[in-house]
VOBA-1610 file (N, C-alpha, C; in pm, whole numbers, padded with zeros to 5 digits, always signed):
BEGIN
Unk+14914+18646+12736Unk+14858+18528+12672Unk+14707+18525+12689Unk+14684+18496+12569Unk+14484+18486+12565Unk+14488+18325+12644Unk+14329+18361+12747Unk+14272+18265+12793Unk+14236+18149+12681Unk+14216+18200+12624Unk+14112+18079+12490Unk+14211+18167+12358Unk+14271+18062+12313Unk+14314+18075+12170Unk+14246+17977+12049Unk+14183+17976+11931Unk+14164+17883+11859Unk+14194+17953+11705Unk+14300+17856+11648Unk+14339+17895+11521Unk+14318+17790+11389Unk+14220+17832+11337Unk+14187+17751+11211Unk+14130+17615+11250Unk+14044+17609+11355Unk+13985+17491+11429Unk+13892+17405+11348Unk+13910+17293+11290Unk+13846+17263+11235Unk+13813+17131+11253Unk+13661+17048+11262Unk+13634+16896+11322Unk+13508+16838+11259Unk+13512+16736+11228Unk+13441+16623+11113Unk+13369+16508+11222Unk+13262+16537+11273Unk+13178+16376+11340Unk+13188+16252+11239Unk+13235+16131+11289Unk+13261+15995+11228Unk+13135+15958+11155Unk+13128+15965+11040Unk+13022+15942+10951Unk+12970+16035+10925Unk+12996+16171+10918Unk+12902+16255+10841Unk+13035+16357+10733Unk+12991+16383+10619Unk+13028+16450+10492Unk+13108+16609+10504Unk+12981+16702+10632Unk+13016+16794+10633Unk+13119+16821+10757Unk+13211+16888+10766Unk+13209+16904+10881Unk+13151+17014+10971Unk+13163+16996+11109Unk+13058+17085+11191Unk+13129+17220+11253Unk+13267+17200+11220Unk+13369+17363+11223Unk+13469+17335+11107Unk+13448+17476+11083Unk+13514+17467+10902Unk+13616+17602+10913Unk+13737+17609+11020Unk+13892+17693+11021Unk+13849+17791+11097Unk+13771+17801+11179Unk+13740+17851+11292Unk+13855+17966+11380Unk+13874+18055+11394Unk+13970+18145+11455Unk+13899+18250+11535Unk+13973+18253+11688Unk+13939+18385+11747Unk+13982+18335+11889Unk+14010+18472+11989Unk+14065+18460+12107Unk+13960+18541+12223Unk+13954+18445+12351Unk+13885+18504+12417Unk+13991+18554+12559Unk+14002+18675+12631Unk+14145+18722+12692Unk+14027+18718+12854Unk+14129+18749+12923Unk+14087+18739+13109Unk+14031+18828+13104Unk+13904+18803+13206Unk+13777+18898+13216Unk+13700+18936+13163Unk+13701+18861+13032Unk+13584+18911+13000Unk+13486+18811+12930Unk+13332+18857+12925Unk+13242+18763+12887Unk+13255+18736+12713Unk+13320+18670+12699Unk+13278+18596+12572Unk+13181+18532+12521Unk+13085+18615+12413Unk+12983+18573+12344Unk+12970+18438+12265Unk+12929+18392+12193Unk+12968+18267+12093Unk+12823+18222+12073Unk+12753+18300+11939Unk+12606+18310+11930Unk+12574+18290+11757Unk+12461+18158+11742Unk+12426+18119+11603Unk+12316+18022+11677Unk+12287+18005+11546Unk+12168+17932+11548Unk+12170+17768+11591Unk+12082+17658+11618Unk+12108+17541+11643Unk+12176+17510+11431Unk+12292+17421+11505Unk+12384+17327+11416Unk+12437+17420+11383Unk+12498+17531+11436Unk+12584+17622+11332Unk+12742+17559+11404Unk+12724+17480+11483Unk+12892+17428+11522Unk+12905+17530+11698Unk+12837+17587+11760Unk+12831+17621+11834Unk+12926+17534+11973Unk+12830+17473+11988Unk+12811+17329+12072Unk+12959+17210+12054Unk+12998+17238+11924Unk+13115+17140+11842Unk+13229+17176+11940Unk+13255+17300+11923Unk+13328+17408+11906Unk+13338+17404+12081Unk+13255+17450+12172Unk+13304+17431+12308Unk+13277+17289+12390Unk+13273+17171+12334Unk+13328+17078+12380Unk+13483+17042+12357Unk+13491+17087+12207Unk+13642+17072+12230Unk+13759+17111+12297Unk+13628+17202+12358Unk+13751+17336+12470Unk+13783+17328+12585Unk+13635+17269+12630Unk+13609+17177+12793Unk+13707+17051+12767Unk+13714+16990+12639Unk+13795+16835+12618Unk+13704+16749+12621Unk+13562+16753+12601Unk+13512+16648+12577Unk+13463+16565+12422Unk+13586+16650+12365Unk+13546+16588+12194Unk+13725+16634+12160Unk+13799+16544+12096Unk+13920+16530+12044Unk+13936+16534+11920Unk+14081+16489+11838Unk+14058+16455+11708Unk+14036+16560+11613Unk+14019+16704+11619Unk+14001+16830+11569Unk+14116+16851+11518Unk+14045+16927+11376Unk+14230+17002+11320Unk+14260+17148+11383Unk+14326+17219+11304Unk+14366+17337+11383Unk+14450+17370+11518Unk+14425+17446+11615Unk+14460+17474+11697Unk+14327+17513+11808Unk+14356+17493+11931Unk+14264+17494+12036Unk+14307+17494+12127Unk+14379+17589+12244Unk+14446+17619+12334Unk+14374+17667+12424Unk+14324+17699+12559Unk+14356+17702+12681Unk+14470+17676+12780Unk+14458+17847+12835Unk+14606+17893+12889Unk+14741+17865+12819Unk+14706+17803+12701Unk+14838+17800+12632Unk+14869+17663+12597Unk+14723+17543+12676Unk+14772+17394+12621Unk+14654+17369+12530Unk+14665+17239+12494Unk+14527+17203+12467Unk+14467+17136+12510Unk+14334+17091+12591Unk+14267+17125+12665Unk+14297+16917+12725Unk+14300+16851+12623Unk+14368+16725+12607Unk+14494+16645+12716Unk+14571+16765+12690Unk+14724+16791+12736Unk+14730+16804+12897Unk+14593+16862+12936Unk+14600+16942+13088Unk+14610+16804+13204Unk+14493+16726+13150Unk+14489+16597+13240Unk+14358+16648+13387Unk+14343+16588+13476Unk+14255+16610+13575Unk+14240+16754+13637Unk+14374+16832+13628Unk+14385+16943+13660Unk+14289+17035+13594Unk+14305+16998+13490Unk+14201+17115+13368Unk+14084+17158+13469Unk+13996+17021+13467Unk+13855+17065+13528Unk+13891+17131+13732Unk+14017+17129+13737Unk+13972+17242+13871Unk+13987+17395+13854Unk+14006+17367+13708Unk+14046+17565+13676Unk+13933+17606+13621Unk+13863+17495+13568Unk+13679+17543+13455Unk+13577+17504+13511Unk+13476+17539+13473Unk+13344+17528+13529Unk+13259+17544+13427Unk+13177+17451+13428Unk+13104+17386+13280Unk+12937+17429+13360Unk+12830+17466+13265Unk+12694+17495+13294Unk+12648+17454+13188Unk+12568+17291+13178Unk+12517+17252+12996Unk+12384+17287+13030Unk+12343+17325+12885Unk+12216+17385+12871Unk+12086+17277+12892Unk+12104+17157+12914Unk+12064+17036+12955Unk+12068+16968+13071Unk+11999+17033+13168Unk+12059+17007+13351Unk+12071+16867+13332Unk+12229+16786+13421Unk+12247+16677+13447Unk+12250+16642+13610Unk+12128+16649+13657Unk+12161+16607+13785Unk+12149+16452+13881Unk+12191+16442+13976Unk+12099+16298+14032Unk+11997+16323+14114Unk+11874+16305+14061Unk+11763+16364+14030Unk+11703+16250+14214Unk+11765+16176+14261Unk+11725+16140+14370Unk+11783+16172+14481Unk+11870+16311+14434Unk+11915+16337+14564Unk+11896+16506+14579Unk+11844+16499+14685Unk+11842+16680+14713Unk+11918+16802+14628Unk+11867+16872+14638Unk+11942+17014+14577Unk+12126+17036+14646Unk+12065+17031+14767Unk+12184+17008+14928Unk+12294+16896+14918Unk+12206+16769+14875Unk+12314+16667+14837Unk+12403+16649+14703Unk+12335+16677+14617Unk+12376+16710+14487Unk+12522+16795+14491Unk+12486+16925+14508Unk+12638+17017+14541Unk+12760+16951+14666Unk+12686+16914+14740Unk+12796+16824+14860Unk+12871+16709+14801Unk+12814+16618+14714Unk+12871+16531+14660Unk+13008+16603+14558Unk+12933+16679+14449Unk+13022+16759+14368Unk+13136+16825+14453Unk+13134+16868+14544Unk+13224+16969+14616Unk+13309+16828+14647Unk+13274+16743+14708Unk+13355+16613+14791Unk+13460+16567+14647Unk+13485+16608+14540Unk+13502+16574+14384Unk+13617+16667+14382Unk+13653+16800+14450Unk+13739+16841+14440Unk+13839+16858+14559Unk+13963+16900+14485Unk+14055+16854+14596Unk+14101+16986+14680Unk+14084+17120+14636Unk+14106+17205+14664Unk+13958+17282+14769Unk+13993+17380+14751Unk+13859+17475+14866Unk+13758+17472+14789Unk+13640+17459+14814Unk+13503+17498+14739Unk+13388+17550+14858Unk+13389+17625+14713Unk+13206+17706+14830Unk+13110+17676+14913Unk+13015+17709+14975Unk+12957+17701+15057Unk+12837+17650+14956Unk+12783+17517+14992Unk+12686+17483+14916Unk+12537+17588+14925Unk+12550+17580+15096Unk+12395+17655+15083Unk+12428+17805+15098Unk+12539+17865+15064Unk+12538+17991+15043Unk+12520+18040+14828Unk+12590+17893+14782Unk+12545+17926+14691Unk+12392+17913+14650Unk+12327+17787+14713Unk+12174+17792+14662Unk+12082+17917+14715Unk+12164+17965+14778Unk+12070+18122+14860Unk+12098+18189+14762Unk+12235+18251+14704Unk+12253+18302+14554Unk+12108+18290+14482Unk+12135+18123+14425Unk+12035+18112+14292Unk+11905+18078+14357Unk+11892+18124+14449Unk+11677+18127+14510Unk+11642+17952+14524Unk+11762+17913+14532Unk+11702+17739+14562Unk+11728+17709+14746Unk+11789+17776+14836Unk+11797+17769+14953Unk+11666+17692+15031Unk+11534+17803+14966Unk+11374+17682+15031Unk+11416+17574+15011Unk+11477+17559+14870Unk+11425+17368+14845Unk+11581+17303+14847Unk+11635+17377+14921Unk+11782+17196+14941Unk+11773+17097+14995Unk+11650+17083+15038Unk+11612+16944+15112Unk+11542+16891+15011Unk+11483+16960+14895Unk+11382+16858+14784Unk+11466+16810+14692Unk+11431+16694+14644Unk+11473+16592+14584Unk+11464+16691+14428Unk+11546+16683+14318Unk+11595+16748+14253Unk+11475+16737+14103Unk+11447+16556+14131Unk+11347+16498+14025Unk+11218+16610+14042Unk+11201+16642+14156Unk+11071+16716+14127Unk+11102+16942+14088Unk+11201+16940+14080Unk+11257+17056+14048Unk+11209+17058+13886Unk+11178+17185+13869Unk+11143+17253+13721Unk+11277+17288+13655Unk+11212+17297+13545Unk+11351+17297+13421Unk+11446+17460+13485Unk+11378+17564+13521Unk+11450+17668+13567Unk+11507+17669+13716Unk+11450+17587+13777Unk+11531+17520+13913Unk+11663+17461+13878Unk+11601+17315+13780Unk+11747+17323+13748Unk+11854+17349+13673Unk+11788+17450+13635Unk+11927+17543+13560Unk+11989+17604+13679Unk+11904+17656+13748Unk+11967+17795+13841Unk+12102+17679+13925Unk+12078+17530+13942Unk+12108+17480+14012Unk+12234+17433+13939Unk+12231+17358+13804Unk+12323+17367+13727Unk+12497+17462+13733Unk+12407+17598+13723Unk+12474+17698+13745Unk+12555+17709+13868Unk+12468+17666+13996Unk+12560+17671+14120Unk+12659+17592+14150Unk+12662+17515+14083Unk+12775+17355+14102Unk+12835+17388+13997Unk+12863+17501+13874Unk+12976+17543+13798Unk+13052+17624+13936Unk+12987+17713+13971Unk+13043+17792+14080Unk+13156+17750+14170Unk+13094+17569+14222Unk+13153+17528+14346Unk+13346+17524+14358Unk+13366+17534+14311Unk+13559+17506+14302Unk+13609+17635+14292Unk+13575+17760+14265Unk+13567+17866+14218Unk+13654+17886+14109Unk+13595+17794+13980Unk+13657+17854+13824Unk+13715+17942+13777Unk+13848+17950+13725Unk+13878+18081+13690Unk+13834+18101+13520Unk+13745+17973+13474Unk+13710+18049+13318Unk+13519+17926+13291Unk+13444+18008+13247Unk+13327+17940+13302Unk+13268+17909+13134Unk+13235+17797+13105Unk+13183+17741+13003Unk+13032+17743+13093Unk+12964+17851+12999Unk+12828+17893+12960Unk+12729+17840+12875Unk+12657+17725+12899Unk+12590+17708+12758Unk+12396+17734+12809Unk+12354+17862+12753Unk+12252+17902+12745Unk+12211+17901+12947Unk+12245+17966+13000Unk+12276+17957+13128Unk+12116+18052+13186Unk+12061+18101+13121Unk+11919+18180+13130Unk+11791+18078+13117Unk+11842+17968+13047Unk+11739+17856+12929Unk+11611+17820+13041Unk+11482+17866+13047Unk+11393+17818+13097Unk+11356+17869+13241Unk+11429+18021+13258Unk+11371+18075+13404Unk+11327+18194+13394Unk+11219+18257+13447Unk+11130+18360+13499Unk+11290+18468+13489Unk+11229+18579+13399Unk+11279+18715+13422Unk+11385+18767+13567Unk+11253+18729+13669Unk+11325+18765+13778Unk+11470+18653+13825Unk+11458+18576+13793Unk+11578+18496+13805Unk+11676+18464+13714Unk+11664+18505+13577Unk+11728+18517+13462Unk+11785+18620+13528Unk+11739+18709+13588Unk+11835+18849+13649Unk+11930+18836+13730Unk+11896+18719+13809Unk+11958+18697+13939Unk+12098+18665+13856Unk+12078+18586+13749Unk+12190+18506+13704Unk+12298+18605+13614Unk+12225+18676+13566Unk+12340+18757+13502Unk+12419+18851+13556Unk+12344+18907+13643Unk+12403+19009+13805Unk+12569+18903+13851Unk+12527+18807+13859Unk+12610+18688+13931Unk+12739+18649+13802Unk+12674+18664+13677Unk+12835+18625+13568Unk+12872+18763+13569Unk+12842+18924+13604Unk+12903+19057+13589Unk+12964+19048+13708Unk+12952+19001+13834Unk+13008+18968+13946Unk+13134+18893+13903Unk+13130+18763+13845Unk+13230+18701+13797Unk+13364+18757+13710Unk+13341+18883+13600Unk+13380+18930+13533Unk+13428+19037+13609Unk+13355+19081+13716Unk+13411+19233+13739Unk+13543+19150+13876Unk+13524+19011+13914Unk+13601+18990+13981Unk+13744+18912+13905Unk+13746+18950+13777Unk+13872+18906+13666Unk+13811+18811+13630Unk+13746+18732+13641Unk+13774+18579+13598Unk+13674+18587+13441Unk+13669+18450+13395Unk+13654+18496+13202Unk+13542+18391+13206Unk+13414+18421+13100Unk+13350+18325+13077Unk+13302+18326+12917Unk+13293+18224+12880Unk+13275+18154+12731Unk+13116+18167+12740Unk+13009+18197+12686Unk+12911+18221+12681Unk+12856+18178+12534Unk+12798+18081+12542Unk+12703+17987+12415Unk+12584+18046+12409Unk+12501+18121+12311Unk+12333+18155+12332Unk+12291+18137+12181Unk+12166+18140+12208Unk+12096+18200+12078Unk+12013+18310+12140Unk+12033+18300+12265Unk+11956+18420+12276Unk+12027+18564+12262Unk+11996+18632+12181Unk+12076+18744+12182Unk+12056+18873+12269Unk+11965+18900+12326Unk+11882+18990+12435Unk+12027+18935+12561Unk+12041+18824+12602Unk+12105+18796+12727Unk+12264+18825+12673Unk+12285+18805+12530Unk+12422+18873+12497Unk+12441+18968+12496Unk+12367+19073+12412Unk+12369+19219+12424Unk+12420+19298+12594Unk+12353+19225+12659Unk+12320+19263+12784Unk+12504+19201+12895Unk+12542+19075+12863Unk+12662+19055+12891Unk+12761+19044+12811Unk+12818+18994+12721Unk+12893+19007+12670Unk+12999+19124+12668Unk+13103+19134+12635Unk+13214+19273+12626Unk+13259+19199+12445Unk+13246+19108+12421Unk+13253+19112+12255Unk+13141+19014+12199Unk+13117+18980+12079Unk+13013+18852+12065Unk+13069+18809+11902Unk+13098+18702+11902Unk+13091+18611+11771Unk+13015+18534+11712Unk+12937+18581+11602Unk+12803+18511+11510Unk+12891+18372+11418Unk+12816+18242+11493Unk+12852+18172+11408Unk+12762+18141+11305Unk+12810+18045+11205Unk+12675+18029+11130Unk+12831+17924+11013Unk+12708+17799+10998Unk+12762+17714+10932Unk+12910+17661+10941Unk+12922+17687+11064Unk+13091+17604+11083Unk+13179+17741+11104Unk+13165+17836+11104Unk+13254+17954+11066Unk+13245+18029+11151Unk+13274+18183+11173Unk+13242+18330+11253Unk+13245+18400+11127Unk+13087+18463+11126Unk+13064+18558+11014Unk+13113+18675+11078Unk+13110+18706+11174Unk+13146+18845+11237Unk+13199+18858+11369Unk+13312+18905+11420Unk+13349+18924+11590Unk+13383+19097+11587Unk+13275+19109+11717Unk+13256+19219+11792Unk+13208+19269+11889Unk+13238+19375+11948Unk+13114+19433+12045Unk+13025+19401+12019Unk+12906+19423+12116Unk+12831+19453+12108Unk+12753+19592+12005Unk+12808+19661+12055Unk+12782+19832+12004Unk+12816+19826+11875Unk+12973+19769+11862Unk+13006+19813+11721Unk+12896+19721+11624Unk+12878+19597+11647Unk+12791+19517+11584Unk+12714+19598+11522Unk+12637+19666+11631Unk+12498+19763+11615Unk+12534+19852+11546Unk+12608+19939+11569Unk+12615+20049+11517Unk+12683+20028+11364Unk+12726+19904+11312Unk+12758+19896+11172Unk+12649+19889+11103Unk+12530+19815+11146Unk+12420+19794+11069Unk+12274+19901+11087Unk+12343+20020+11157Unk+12191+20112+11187Unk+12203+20174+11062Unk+12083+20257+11122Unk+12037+20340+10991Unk+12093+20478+11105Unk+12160+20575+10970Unk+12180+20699+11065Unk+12053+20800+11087Unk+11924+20783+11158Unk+11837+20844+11137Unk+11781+20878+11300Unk+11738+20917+11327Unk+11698+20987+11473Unk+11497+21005+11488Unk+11451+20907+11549Unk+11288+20942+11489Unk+11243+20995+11685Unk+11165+21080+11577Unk+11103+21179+11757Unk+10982+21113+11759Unk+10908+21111+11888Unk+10795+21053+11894Unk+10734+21208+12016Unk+10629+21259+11918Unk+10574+21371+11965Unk+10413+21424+11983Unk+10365+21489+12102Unk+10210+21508+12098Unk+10183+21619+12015Unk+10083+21540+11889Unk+10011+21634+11804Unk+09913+21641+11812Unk+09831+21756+11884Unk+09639+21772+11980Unk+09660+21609+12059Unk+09574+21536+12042Unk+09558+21441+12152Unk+09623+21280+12095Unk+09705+21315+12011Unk+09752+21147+11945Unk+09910+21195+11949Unk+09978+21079+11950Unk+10130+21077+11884Unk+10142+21019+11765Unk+10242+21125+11746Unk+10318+21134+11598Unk+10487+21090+11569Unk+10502+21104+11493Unk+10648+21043+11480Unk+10716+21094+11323Unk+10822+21130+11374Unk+10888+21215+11241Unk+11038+21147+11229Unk+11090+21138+11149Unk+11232+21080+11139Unk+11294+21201+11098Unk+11449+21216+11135Unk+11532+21310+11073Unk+11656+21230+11059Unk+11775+21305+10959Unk+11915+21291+10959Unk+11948+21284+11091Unk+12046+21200+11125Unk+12144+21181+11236Unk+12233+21288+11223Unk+12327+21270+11113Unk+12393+21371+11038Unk+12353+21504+11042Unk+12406+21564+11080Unk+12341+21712+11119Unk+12238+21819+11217Unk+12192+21695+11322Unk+12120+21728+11356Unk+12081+21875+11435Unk+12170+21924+11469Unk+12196+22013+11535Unk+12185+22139+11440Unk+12194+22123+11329Unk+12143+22216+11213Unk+12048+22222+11180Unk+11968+22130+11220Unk+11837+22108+11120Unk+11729+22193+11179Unk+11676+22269+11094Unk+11548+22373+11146Unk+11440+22327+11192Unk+11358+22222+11078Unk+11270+22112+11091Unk+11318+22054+11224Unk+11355+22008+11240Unk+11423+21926+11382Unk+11383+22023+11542Unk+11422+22125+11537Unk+11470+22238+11611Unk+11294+22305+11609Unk+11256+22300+11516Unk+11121+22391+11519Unk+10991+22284+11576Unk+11049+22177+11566Unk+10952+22036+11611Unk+10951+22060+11751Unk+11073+22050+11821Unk+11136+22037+11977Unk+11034+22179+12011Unk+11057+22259+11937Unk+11005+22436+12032Unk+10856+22357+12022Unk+10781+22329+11938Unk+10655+22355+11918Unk+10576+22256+11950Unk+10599+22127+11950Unk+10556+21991+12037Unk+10620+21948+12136Unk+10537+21835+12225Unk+10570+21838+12350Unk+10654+21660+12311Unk+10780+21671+12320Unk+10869+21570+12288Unk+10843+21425+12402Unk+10770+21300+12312Unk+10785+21208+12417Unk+10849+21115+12431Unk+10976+21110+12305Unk+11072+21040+12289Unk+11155+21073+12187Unk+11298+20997+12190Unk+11378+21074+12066Unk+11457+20924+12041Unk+11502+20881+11938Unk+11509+20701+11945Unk+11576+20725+11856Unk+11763+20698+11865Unk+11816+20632+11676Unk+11756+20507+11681Unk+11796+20491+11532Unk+11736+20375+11432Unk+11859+20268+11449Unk+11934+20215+11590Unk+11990+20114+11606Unk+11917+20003+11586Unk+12035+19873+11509Unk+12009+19753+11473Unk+11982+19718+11593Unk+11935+19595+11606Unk+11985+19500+11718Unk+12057+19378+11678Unk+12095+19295+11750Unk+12182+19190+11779Unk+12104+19095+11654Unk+11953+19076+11682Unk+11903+18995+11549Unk+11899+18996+11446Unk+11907+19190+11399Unk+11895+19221+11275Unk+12022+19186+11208Unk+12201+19213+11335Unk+12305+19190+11264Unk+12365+19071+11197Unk+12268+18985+11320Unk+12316+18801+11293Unk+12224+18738+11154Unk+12118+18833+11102Unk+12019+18803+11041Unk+12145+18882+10897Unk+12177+18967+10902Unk+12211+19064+10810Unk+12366+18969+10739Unk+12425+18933+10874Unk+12580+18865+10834Unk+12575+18716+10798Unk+12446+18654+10796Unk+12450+18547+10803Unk+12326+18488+10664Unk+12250+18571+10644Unk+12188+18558+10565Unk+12046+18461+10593Unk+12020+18457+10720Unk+11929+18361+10752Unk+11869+18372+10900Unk+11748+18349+10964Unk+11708+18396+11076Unk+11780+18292+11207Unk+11708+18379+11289Unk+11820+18300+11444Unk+11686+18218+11491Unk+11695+18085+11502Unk+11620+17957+11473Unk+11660+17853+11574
//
């Protein structure tokens, strides 16, 4: 049984014409990172509240573990772990107090508060009051109080949003940790660089729908060009030559380049993640 089932999901906000998921289908299975990537209003956002249960009333189908998410009752939230792309904290109480309170919320075992803020680089500051924490503090912090109960399926929404490289790293190291230890996470972005990079499949939404579900790779590799470009020293400048993919190993031109210049790169002409969501969707990632 798939972790996340949704079949023909479809949901209308009270007073507006369109609706914001229009028959929606696809399954996300144990262990692995599930992508779920479009632009703002493409139904993104619609779409995994109804999954967490904080929006009802949807047509279709929308299952977790096999109920719907409605059906579970208080239990639900000790099996998930929610990260909104909008830190909600109580901003007058420590980093330290913040997670202690949350942990006191569940009924089962939960983590070590300050082993998780040592995780996400907030350990200096669990004694500072949270109000004076930066938007990438409190994400990282966000993130650690999904952690606390230890989730077996993690609602992701833009979980990178607003931190330094070096700690955007910290964080994704920490959901491949999650994944390589079975457990499954739902992953919301527009950023596509942090999907490429986690994900094991990714689904482009766009206007209520999924224009496309796939790898990563395959994504890419549907929309490259089959071409192979060398980047080579000619006297004191670089040059750059393109060849067939197709054949390469035949090609003389190709073969007589390699003997006779000093090769400083060799690069296919892979899409990326923007060009595919740009290509299937007909419109830029915004």
């Amino acid at each position: 049984m798939s972790v996340v089932e949704v079949n023909e999901l479809t949901f209308t906000y009270p007073k507006s014409a369109e609706p914001a998921v229009k028959g929606m289908s696809f399954t996300v299975e144990q262990g692995e990172v599930f992508g779920f990537l479009g632009a703002s209003g493409a139904g993104k956002s619609t779409t995994q509240k109804i999954l967490i249960g904080l929006l009802t009333g949807h047509g279709g189908k929308a299952a977790v573990w096999g109920r719907e998410p409605a059906s579970w009752g208080s239990d639900y939230y000790r099996r998930i772990g929610v990260s909104f792309e909008l830190p909600n904290h109580y901003h007058n109480l420590t980093a330290l107090e913040n997670l202690q309170f949350f942990a006191s919320l569940y009924g089962g075992p939960t983590e070590d508060p300050m082993v998780l803020l040592e995780r996400v680089d907030l350990a200096g500051h669990a004694d500072v009051r949270v109000g004076k924490y930066s938007k990438g503090m409190q994400m990282r912090l966000v993130f650690a109080r999904a952690l606390l109960h230890r989730p077996e399926l993690l609602f992701l929404d833009e979980p990178t949003s607003g931190m330094d490289p070096v700690n955007a790293r910290r964080i994704k190291d920490m959901i491949r940790e999650i994944r390589a230890a079975g457990r499954t996470v739902f992953l919301t972005t527009h950023d596509m660089a942090t999907a490429d990079q986690l994900c094991d499949r990714v689904a482009f939404v766009n206007e209520g729908r999924i224009s496309a579900l796939d790898t990563p790779a395959e994504h890419k590799l549907s929309r490259s060009h089959r071409v192979v470009r060398v980047t080579y020293r000619d006297g004191d400048s670089l040059a750059t030559k393109d060849f067939p993919l197709d054949g390469l190993a035949d090609d003389g031109a190709f073969r007589a380049l390699t003997r006779e210049h000093h090769i400083e790169a060799l690069h296919s002409q892979e899409a990326s993640l923007e060009d595919v969501f740009i290509d299937v969707t007909g419109r830029p990632l915004t």
